[in-house]
DSSP file (Angstrom, degrees, kcal/mol; ACC not computed):
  #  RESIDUE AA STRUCTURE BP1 BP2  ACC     N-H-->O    O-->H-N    N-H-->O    O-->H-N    TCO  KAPPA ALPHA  PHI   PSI    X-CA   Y-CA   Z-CA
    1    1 A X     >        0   0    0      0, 0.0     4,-1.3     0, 0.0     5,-0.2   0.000 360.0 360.0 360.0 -48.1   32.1  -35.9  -36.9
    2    2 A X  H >>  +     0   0    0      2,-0.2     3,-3.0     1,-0.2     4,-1.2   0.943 360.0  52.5 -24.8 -93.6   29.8  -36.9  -34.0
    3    3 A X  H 3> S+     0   0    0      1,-0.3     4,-5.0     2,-0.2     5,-0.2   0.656 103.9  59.8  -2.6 -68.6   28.3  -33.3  -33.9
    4    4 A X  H 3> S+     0   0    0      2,-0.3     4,-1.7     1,-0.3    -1,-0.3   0.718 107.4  38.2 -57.6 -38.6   27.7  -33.5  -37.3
    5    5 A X  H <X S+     0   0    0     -3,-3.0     4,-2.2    -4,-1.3    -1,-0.3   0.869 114.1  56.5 -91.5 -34.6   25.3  -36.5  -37.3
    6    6 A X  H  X S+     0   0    0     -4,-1.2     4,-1.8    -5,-0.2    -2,-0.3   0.905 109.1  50.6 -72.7 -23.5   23.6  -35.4  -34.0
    7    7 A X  H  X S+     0   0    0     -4,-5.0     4,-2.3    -5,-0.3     5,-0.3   0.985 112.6  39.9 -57.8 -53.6   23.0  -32.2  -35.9
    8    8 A X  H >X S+     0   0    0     -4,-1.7     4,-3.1    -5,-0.2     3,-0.6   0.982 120.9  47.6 -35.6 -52.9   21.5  -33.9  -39.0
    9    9 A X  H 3X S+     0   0    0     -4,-2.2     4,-3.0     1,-0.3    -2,-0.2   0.919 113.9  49.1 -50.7 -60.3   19.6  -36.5  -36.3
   10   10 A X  H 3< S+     0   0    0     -4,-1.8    -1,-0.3     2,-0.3     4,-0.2   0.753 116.5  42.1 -84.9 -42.5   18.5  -33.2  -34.2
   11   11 A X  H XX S+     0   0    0     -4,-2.3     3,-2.5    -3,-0.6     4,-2.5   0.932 109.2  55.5 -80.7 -44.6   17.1  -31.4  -37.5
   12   12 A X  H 3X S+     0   0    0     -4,-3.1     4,-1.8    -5,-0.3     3,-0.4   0.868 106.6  51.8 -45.6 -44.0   15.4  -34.4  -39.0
   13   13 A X  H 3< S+     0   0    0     -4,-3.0    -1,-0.3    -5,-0.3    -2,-0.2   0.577 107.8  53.1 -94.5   9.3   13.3  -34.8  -35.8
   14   14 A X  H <4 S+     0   0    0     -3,-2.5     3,-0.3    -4,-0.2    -2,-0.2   0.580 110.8  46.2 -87.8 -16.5   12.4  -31.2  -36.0
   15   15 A X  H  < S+     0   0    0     -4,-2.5     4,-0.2    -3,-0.4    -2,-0.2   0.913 112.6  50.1 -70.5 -49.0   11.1  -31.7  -39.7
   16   16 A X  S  < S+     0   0    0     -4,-1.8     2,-1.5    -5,-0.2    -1,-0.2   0.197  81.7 110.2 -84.3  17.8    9.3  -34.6  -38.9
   17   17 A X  S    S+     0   0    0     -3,-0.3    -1,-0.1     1,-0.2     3,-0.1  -0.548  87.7  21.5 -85.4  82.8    7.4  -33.1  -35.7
   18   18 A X  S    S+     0   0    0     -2,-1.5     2,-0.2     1,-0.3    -1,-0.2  -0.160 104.2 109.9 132.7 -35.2    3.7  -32.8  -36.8
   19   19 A X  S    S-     0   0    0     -4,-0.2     2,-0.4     1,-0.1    -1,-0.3  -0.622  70.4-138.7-109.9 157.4    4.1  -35.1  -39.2
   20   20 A X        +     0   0    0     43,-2.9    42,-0.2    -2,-0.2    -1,-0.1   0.007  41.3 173.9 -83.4  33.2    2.6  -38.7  -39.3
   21   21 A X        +     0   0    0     40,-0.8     5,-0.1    -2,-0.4    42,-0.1   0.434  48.1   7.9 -16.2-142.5    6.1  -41.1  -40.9
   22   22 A X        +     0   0    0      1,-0.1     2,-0.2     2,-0.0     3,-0.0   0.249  64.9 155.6-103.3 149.7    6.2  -44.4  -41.2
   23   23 A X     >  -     0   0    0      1,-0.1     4,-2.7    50,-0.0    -1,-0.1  -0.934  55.4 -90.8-148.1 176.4    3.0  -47.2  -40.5
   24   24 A X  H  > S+     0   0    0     -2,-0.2     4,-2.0     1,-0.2    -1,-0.1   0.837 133.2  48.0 -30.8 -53.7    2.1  -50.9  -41.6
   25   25 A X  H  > S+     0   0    0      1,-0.2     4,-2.4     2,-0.2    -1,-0.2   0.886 115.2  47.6 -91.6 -44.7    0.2  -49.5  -44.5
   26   26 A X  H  > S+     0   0    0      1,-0.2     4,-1.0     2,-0.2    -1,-0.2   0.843 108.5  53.0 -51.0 -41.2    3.6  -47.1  -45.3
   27   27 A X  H  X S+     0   0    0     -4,-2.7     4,-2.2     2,-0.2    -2,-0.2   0.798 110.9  46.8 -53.6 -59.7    6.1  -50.0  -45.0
   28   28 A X  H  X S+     0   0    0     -4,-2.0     4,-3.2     1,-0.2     5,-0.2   0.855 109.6  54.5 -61.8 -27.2    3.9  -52.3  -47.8
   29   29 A X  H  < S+     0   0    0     -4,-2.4    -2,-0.2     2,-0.2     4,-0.2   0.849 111.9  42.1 -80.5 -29.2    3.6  -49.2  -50.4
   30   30 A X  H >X S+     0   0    0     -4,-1.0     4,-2.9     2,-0.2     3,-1.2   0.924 122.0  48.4 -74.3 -50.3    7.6  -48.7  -50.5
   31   31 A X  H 3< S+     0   0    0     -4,-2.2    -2,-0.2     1,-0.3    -3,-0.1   0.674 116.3  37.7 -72.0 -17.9    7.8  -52.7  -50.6
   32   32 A X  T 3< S+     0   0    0     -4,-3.2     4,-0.4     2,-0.1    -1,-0.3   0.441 111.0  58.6 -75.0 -17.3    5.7  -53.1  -53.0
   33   33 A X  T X> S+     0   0    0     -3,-1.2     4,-3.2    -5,-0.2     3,-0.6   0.889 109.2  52.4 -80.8 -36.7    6.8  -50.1  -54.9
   34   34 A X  T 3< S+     0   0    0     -4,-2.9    -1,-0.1     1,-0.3    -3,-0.1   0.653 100.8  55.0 -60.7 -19.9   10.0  -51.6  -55.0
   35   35 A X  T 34 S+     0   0    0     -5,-0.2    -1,-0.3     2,-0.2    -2,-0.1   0.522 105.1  58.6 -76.0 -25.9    9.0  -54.7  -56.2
   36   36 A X  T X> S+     0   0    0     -3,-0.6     3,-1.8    -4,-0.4     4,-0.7   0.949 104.3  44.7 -72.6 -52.7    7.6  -52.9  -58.8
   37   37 A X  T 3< S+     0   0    0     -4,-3.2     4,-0.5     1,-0.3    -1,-0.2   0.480 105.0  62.6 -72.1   1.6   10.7  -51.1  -60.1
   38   38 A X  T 34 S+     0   0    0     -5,-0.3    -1,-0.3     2,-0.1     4,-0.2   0.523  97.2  52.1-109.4   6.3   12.3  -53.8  -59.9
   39   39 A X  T <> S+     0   0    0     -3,-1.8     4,-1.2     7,-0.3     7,-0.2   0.486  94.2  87.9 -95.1 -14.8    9.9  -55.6  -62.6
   40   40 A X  T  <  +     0   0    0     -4,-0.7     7,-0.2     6,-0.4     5,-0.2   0.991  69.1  65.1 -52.4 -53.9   10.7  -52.5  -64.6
   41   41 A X  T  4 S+     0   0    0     -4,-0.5    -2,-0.1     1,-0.2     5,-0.1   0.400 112.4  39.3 -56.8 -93.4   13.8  -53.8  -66.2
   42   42 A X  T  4 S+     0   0    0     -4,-0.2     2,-0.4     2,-0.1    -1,-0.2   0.477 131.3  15.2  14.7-109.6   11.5  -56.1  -67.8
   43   43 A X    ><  -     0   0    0     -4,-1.2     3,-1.0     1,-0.1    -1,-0.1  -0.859  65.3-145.8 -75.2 123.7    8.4  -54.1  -68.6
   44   44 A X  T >> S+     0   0    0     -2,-0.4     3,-0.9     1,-0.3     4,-0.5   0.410  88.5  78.0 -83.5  -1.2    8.9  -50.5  -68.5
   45   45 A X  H >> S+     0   0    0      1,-0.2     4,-1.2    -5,-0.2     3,-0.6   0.898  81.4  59.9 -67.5 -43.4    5.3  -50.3  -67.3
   46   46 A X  H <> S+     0   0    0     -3,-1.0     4,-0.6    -7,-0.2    -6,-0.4   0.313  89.8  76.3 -88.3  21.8    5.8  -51.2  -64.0
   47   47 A X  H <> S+     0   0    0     -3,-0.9     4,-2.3    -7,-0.2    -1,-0.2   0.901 102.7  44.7 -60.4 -58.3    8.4  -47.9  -63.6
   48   48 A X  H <X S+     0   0    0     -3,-0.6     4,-3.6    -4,-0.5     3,-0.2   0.892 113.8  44.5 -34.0 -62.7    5.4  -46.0  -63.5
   49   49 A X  H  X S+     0   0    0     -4,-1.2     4,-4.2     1,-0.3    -1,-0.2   0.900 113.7  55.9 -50.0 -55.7    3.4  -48.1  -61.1
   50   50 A X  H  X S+     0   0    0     -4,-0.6     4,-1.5     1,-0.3    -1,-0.3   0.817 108.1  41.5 -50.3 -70.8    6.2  -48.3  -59.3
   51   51 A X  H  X S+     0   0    0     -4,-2.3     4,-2.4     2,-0.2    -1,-0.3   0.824 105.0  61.0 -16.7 -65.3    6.9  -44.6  -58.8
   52   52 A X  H  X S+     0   0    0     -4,-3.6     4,-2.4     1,-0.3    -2,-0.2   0.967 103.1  50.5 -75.1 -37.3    3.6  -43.5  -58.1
   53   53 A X  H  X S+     0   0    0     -4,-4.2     4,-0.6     2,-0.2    -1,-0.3   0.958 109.2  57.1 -66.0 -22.7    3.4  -45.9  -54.8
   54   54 A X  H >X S+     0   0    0     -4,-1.5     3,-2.4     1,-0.3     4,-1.0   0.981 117.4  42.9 -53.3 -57.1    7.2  -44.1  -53.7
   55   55 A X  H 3X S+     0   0    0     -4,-2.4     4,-0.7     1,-0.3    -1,-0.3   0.829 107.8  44.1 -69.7 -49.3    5.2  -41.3  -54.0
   56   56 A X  H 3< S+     0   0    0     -4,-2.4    -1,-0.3     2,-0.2    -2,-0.2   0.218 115.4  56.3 -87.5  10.6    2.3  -41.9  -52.6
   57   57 A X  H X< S+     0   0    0     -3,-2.4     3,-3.8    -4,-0.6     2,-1.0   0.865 112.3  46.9 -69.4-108.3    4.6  -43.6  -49.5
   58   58 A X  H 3X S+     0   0    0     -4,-1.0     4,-0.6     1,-0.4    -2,-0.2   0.214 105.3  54.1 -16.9 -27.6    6.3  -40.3  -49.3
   59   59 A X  T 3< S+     0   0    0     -2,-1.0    -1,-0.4    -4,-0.7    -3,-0.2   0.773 111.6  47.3 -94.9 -31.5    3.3  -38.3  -49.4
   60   60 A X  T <4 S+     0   0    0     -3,-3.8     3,-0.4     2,-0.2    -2,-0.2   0.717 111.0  52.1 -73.0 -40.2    1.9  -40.5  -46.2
   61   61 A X  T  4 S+     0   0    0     -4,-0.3   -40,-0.8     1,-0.2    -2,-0.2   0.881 117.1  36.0 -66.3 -57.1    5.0  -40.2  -44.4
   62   62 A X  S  < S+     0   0    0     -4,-0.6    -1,-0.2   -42,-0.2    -2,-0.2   0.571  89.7 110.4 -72.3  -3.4    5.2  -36.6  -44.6
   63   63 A X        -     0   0    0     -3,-0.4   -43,-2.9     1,-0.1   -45,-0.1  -0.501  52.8-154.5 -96.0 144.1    1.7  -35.7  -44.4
   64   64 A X        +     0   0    0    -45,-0.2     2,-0.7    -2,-0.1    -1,-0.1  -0.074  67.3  98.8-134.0  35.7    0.5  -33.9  -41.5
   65   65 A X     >  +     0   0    0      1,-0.2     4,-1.8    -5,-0.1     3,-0.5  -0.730  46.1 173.3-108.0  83.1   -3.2  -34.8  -41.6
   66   66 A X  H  >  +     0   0    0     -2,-0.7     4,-1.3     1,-0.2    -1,-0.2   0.542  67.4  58.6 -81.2   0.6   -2.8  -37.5  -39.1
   67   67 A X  H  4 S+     0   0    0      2,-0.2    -1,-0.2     1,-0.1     5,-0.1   0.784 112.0  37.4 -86.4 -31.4   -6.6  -38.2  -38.8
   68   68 A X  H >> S+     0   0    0     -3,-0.5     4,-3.7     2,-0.2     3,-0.7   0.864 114.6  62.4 -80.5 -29.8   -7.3  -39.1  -42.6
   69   69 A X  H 3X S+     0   0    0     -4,-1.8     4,-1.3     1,-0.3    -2,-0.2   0.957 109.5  39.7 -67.3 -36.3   -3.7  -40.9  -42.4
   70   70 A X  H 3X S+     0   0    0     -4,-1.3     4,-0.7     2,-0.2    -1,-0.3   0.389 106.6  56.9-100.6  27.4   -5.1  -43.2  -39.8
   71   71 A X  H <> S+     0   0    0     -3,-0.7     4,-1.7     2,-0.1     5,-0.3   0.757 104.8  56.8 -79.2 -55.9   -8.4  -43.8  -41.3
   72   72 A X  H  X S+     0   0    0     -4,-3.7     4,-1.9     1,-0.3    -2,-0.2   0.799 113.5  59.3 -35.0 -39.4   -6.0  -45.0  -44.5
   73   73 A X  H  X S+     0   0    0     -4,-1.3     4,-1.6    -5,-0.3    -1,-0.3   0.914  99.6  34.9  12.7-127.1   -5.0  -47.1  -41.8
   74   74 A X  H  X S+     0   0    0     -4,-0.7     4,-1.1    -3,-0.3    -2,-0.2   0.530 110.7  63.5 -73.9  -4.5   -7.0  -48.9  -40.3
   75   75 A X  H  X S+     0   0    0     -4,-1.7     4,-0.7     2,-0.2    -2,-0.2   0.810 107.7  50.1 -93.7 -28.0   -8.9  -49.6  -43.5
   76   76 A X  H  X S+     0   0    0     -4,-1.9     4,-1.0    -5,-0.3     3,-0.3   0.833 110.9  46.2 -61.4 -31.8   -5.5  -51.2  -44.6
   77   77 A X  H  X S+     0   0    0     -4,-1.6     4,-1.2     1,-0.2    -2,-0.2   0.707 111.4  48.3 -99.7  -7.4   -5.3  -53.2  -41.6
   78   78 A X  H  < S+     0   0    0     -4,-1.1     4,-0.2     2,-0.2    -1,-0.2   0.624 111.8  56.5 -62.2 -29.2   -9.1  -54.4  -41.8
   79   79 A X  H  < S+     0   0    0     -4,-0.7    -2,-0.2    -3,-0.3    -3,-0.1   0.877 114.3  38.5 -63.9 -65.4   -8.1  -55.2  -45.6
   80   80 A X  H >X S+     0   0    0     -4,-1.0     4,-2.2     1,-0.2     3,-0.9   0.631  93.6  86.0 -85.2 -53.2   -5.3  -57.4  -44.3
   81   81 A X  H 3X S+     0   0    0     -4,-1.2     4,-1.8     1,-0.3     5,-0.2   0.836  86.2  45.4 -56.5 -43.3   -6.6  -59.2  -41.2
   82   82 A X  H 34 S+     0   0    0      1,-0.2    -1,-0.3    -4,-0.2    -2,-0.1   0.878 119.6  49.5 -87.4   8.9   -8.6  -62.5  -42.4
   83   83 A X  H X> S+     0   0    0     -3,-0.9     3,-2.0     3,-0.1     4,-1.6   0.747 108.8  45.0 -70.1 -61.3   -5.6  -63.0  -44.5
   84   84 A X  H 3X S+     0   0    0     -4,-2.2     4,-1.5     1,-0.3    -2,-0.2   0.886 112.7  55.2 -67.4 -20.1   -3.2  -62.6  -42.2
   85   85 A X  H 3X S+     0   0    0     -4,-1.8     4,-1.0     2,-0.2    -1,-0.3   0.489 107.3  50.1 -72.9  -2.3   -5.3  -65.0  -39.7
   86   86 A X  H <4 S+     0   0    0     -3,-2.0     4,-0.4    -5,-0.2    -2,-0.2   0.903 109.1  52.2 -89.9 -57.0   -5.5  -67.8  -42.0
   87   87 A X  H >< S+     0   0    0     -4,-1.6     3,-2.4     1,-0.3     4,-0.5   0.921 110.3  47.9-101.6 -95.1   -2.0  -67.6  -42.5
   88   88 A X  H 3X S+     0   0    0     -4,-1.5     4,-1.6     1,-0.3     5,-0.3   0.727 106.0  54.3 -31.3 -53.3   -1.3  -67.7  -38.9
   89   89 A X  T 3< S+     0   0    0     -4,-1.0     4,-0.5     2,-0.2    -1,-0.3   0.506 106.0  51.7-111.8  47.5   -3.3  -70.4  -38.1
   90   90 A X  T X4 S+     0   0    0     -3,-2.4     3,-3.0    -4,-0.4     5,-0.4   0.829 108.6  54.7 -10.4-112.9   -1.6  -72.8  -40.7
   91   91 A X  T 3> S+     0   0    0     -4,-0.5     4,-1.0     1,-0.3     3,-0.4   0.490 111.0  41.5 -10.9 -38.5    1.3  -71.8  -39.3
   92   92 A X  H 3X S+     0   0    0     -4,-1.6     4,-7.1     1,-0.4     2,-1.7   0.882 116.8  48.0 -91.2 -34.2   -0.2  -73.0  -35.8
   93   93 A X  H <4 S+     0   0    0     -3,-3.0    -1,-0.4    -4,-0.5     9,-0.0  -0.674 112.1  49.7 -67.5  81.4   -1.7  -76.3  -37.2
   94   94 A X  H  4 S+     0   0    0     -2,-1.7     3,-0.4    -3,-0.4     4,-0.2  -0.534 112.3  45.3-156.9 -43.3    1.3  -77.1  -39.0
   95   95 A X  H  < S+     0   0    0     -4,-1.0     3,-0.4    -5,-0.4    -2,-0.2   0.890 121.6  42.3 -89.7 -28.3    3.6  -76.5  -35.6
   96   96 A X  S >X S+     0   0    0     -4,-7.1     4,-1.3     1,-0.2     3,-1.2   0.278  78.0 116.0 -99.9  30.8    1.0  -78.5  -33.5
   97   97 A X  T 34 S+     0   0    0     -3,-0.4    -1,-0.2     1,-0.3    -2,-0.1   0.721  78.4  39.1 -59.6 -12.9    0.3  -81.3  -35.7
   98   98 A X  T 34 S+     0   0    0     -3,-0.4    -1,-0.3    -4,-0.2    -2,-0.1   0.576 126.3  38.7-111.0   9.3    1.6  -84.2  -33.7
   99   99 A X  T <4 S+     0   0    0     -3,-1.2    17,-2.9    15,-0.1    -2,-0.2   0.681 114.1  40.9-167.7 -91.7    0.2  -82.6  -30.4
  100  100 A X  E  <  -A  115   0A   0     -4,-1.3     2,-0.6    15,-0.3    15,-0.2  -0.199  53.6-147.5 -88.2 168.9   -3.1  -81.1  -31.3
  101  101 A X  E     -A  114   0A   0     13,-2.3    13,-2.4    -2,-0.1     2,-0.4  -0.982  17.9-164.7-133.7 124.5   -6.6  -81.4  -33.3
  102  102 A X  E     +A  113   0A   0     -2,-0.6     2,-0.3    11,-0.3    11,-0.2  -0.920  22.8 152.3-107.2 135.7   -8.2  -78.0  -34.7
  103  103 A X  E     -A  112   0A   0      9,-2.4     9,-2.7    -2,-0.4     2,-0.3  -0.942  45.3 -95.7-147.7-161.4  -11.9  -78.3  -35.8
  104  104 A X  E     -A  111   0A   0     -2,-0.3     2,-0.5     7,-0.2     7,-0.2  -0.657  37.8-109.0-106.4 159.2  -14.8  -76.0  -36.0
  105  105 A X     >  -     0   0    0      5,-1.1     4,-1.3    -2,-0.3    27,-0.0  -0.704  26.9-127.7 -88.5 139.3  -17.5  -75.7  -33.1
  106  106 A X  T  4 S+     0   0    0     -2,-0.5    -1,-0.1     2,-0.2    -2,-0.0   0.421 101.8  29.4 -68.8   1.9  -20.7  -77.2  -34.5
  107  107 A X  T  4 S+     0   0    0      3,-0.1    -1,-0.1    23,-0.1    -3,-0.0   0.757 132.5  24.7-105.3 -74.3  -22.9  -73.7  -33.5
  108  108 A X  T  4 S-     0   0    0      2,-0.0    -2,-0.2     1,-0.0    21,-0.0   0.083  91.8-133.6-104.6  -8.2  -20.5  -70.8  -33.6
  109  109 A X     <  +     0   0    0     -4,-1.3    -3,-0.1     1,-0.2     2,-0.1   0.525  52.8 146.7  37.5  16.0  -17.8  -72.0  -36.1
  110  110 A X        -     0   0    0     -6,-0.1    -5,-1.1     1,-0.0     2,-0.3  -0.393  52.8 -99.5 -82.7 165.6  -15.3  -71.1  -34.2
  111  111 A X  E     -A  104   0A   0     -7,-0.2     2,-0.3    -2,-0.1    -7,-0.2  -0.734  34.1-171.2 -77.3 130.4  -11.7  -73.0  -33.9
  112  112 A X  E     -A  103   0A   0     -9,-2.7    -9,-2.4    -2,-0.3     2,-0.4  -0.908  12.5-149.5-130.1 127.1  -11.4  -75.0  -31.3
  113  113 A X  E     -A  102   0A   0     -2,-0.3     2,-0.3   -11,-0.2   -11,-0.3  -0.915  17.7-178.8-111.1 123.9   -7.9  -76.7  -30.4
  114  114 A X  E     -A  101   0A   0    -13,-2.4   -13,-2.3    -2,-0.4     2,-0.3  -0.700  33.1-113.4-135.9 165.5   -8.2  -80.3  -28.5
  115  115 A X  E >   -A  100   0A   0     -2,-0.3     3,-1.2   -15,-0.2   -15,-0.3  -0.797  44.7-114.1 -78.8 124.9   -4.9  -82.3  -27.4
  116  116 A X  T 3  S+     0   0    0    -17,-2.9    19,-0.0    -2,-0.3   -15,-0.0  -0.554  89.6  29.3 -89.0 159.9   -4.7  -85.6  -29.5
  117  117 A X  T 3  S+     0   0    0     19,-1.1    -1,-0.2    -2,-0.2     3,-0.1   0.153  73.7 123.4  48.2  14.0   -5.0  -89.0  -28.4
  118  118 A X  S <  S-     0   0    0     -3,-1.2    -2,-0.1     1,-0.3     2,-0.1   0.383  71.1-128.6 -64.2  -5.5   -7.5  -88.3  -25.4
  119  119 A X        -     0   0    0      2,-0.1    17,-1.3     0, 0.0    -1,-0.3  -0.296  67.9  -9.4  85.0-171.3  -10.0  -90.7  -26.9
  120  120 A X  S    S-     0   0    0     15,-0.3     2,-0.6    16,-0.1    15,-0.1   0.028  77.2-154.9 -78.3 168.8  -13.1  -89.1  -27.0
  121  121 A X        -     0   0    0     13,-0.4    13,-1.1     1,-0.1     2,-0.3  -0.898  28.6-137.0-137.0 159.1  -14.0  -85.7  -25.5
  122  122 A X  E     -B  133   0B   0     -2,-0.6    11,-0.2    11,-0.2     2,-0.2  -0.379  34.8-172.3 -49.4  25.2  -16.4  -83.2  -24.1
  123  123 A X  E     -B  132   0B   0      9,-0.8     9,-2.1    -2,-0.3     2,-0.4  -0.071  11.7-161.6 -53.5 104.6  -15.4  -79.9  -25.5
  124  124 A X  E     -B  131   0B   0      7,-0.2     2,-0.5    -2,-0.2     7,-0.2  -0.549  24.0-130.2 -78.1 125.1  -17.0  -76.7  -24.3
  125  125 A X     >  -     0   0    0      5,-4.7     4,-2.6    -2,-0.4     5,-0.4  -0.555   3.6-139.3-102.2 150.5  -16.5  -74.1  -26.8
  126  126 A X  T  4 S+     0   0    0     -2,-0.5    -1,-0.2     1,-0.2   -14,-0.0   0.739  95.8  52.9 -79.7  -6.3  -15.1  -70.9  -25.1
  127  127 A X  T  4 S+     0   0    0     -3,-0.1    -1,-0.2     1,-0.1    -2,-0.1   0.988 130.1   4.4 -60.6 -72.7  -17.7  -68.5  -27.7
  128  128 A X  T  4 S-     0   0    0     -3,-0.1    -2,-0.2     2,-0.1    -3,-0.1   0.245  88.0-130.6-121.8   7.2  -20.8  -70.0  -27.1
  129  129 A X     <  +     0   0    0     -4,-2.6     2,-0.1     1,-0.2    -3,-0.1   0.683  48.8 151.9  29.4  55.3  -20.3  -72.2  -24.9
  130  130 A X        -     0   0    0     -5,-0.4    -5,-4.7    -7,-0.0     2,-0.4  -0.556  46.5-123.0 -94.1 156.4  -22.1  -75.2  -26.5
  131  131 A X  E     -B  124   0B   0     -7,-0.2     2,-0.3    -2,-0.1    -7,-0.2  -0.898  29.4-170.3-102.8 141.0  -20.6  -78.7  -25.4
  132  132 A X  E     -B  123   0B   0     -9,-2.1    -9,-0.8    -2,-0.4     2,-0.7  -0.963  18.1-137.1-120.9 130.8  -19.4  -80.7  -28.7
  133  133 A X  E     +B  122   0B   0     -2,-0.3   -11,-0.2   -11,-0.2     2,-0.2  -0.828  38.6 168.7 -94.1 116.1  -18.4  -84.5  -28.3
  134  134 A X        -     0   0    0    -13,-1.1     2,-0.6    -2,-0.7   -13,-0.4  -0.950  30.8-135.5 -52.9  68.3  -15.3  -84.8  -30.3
  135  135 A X              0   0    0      1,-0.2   -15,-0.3    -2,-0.2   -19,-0.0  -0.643 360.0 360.0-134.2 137.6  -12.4  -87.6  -30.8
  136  136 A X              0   0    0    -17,-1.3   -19,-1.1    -2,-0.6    -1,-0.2   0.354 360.0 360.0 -97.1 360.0   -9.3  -86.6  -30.9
């Protein structure tokens, strides 16, 4: 029985040699296709929808034009970024809220993270290196 699964294992990585499987971009189009079919039972529209991203998952995975596959890429993950960096820092204001003070730098806009209760402060900001008097 061993054999038998390192044979499958052993053929499977010879199918998939040349070809680009699984990314970020692949990972949301099954999870979102799934999401989709699973709205079917509901509306039978979102079978379709649903479908065509398996496929068009399937098609990425298998596909052995790895240059266009990481253009597809990176244009998803360019897509994706100032979401997912808002997201993240929430997440970081939220977990230093009794600790720290986020504002924006008065040139550059950039975030700037201060310790709270230090009275006021000097803050050099590490972009543009402008001082801004703060108090935290």
């Amino acid at each position: 029985m061993k054999n038998f699964f390192a044979r499958i294992a052993s053929r499977m990585q010879r199918f998939m040699y040349g070809r680009y499987g699984s990314d970020e971009l692949t990972l949301f189009l099954m999870g979102t296709a799934l999401v989709f079919l699973l709205l079917s039972w509901v509306l039978w529209v979102f079978y379709f929808v649903g479908a065509a991203l398996l496929i068009w998952a399937t098609f990425r995975s298998l596909s052995r034009n790895v240059a266009a596959r990481q253009r597809e890429r990176n244009r998803y993950l360019r897509l994706i970024a100032k979401p997912k960096n808002f997201f993240k820092l929430q997440k970081n204001k939220f977990r230093d809220r009794k600790t720290h003070k986020y504002f924006h730098c008065t040139h550059c806009r950039a975030i700037l993270r201060v310790p709270k209760g230090k009275g006021t402060l000097d803050v050099t900001c590490p972009r543009c290196h402008k001082i801004t008097v703060k108090k935290t």
